[in-house]
N, C-alpha and C positions, 0 to 999 in steps of 0.2 A: 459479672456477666461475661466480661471476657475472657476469663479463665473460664469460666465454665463453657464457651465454645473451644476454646483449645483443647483443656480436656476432652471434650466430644470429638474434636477432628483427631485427636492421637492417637483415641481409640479405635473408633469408622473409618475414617479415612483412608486407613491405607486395606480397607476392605473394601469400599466402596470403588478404589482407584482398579483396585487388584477385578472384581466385579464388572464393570466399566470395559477393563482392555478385554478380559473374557468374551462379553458380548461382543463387541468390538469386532476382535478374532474369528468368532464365531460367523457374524453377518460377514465376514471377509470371504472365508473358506466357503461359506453356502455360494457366493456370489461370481465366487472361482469357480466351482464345483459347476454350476450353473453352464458358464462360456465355455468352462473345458469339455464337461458333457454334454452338451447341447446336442440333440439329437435332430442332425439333418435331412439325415437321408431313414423312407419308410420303405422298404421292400419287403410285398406279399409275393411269398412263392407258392403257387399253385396254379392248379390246371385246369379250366373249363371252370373257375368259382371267383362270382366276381362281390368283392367285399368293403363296404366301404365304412370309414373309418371319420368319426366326429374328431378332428383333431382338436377342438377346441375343450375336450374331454382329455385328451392326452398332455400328461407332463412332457414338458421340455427336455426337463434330466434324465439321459438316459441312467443315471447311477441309481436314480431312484425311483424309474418307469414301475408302477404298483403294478406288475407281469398277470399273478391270480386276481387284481380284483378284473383288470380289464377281461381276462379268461373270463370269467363268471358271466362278466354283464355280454361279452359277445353271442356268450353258448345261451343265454338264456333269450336272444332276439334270432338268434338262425338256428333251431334245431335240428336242419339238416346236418351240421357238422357236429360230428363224435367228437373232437378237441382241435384245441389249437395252441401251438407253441409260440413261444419268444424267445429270438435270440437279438443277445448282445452283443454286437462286433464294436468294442472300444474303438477311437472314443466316440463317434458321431449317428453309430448305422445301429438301425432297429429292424430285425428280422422277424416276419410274421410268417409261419407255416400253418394254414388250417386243414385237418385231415376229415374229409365229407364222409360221411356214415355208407360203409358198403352192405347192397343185396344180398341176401342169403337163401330170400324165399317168397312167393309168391300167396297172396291170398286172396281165395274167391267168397268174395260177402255181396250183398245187397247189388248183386248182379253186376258188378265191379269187380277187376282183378288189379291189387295195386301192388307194390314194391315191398318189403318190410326188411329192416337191420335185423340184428343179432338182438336188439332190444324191442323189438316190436314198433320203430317210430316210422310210420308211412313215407317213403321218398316219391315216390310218384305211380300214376296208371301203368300196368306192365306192359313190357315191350319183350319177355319172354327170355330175359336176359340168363334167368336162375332156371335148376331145375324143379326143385322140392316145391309143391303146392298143398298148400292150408288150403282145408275148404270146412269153414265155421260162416255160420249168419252171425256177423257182430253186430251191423247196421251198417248206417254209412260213415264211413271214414272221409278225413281229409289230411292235405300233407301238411307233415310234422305234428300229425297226431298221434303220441305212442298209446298203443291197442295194451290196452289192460285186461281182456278175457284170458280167465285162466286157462283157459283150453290152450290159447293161442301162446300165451307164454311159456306153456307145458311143454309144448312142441317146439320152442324156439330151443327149450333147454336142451331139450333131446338132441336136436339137429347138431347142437354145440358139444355132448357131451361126445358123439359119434363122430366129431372131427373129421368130416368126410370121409371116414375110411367105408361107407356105404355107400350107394345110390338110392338114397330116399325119396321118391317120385312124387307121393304125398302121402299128408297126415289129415285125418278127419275124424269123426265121433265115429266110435263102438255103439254105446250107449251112454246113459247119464254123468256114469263113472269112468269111465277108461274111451281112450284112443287107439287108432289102429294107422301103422305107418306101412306103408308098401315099400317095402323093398325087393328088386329084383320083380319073381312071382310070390313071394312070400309076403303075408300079414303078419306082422308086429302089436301085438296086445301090451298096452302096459295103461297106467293107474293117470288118471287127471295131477294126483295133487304125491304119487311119488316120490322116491327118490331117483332122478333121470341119470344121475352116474351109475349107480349101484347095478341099476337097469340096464343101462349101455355097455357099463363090463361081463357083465351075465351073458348079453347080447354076443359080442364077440366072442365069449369064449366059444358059444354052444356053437355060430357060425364057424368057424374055424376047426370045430372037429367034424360037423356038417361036412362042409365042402370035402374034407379029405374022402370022404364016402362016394362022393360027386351027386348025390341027391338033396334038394332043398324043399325043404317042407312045405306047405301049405299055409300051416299056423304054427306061431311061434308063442306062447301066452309066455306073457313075463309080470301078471296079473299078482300069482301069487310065492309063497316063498320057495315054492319048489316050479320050477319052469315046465310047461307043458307043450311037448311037440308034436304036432300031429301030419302025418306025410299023405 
């Protein structure tokens, strides 16, 4: 019997020793890693947005601070903010940047004028901040609702594909099918469900040989594959 535990410790033993200081090591270095990275200090930088923070959800470590899960869970309780960063100033400082979803346009619904992003997601009642005005009946909105009418998103993309090199004062239905955007004195005819780049380069070009004439049309149809101008 006692050979036969010798034998076994001859064998194991010096795995199990070897095993042993691993863990060992291992619970040492987390433990280090822990007091060395200890993250003391939280600085939020931002302006006019006030954010607070379950610390009791947050790791200690800053080496191992889980940066996108905390992103995830913050962006999906405040959708006013478009993102938010993290940075790591070794060894103690945890820096929070969250960047708030800016105006681009205005929309008049259900006798309401409220705020909207670049994605459609309501920031508040207008205050006349933007120029460009949606005028769609979606119903009623509230904030941090993102508006999912495709009229409305139609229009956002436009706005976007036209990179303000326009003044688009508004956008509202044509008919069933297509929108009609005011620019300047000029109506802009283009398709609900489009392609709003294809549309917006069409746009400029024809604007840009326009102007040089110094007269701007009336109607601009961008409806269908050959552009129609009417003065």
């Amino acid at each position: 019997m006692k050979r036969d535990v010798r034998t076994f410790l001859r064998r194991f033993g010096r795995l199990f020793a070897l095993t042993s200081m691993l863990g060992i090591v291992s619970v040492g270095m987390f433990l280090g890693s822990s007091r060395i990275f200890e993250i003391q200090t939280i600085e939020i930088k931002a302006e006019g947005i006030s954010l607070v923070l379950d610390e009791r959800r947050i790791t200690k470590n800053l080496l191992f601070f889980p940066s996108q899960k905390i992103r995830r869970e913050l962006l999906k309780e405040n959708p006013l903010l478009s993102d938010i960063r993290f940075i790591k100033r070794y060894p103690h400082s945890l820096i929070i940047e969250p960047v708030l979803r800016v105006a681009v346009a205005q929309l008049s619904t259900d006798q309401r004028v409220v705020l909207l992003d670049k994605e459609g997601v309501v920031l508040s009642d207008s205050e006349a901040r933007v120029q460009t005005m949606l005028i769609f009946d979606v119903g009623s909105v509230r904030m941090g609702q993102k508006v999912q009418d495709s009229r409305v998103q139609q229009s956002l993309r436009f706005l976007s594909a036209i990179a303000n090199r326009e003044n688009v004062s508004q956008v509202t239905n044509k008919d069933d099918a297509s929108l009609v955007a005011k620019i300047d004195e000029s109506d802009i005819l283009f398709t609900h469900n489009g392609d709003v780049q294809a549309t917006a380069a069409t746009l400029q070009t024809l604007l840009e040989g326009i102007r040089i004439k110094g007269t701007l049309p009336k109607v601009i149809d961008l409806r269908f594959d050959k552009p129609i101008v009417i003065f």
